[in-house]
C-alpha positions as semicolon CSV with decimal commas, in nm:
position;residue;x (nm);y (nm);z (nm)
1;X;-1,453;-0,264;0,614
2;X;-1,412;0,101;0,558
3;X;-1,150;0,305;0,373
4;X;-0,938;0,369;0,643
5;X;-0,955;-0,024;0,753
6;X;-0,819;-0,184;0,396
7;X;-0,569;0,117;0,334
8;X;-0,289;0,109;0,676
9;X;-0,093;0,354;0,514
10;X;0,118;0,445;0,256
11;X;0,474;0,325;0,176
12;X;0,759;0,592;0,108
13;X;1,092;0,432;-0,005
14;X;1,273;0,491;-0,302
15;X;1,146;0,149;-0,462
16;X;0,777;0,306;-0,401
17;X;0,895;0,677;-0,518
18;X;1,028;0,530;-0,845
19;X;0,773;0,344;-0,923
20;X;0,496;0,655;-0,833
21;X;0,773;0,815;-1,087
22;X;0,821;0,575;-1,381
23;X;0,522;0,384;-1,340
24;X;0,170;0,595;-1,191
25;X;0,229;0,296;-0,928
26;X;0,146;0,409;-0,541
27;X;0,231;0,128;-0,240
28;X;0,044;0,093;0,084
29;X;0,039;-0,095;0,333
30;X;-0,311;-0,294;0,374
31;X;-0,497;-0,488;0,603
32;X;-0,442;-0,810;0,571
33;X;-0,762;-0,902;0,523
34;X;-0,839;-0,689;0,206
35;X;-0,872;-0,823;-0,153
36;X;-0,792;-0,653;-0,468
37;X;-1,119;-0,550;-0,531
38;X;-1,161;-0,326;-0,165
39;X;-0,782;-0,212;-0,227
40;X;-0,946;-0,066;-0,561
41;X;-1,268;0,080;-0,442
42;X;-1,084;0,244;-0,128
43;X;-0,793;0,420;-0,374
44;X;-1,104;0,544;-0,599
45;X;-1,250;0,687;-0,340
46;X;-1,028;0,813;-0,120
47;X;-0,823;0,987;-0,384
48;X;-1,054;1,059;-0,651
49;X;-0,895;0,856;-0,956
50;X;-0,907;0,559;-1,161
51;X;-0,720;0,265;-1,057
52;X;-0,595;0,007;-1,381
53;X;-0,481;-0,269;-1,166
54;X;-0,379;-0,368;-0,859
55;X;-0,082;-0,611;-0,695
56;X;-0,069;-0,743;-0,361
57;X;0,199;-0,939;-0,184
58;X;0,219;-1,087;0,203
59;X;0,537;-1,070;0,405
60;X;0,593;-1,283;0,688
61;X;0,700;-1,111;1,030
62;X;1,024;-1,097;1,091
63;X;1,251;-1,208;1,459
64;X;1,321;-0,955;1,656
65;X;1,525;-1,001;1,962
66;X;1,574;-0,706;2,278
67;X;1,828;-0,858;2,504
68;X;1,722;-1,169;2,614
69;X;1,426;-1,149;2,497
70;X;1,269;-1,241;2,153
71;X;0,989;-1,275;1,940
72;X;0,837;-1,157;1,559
73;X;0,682;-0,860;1,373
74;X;0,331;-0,913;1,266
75;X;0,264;-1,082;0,924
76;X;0,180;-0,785;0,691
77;X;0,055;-0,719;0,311
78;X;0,132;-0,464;0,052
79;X;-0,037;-0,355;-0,201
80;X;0,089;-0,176;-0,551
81;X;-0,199;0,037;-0,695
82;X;-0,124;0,139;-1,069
83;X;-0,317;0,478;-1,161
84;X;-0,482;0,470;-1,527
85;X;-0,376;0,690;-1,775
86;X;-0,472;1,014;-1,765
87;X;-0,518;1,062;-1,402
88;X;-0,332;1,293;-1,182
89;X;-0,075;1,093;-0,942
90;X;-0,184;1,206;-0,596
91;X;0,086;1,363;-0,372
92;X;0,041;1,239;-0,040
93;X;0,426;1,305;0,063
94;X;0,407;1,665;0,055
95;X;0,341;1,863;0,369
């Protein structure tokens, strides 16, 4: 897999802005597929920094109905990458 397979792309909300904030903590979205350890080496590289750890969870597709018609999301998995120390937090919100 290559970087831009494991890392979807990344989550802005306010839960991920306050934890880039509080805690040097970015969120993507990743393929579902990826382990901890390609999460890691695709944030290293991509950005340039040290990574100290590294959460994921899966969600489960949600229902989704149009009119008569219904069906679900796709299953999905996030990741929360926690910069080390030292390490500038990237900005990838700014334009």
């Amino acid at each position: 897999m290559t970087i831009h397979d494991v890392l979807v792309r990344p989550l802005v909300t306010e839960k991920g802005m306050t934890k880039k904030e509080e805690e040097r903590t970015l969120c993507f979205q990743v393929s579902a597929d990826a382990n901890k350890i390609q999460v890691k080496q695709a944030v290293e590289k991509l950005f340039s920094v040290k990574v100290e750890e590294v959460r994921t969870a899966n969600f489960e597709g949600k229902l989704r109905r149009r009119g008569k018609f219904t069906g679900y999301k796709s299953d999905w998995k996030k990741a929360y990458v926690k910069i080390a120390e030292g390490q500038k937090v990237p900005e990838f919100t700014e334009m």
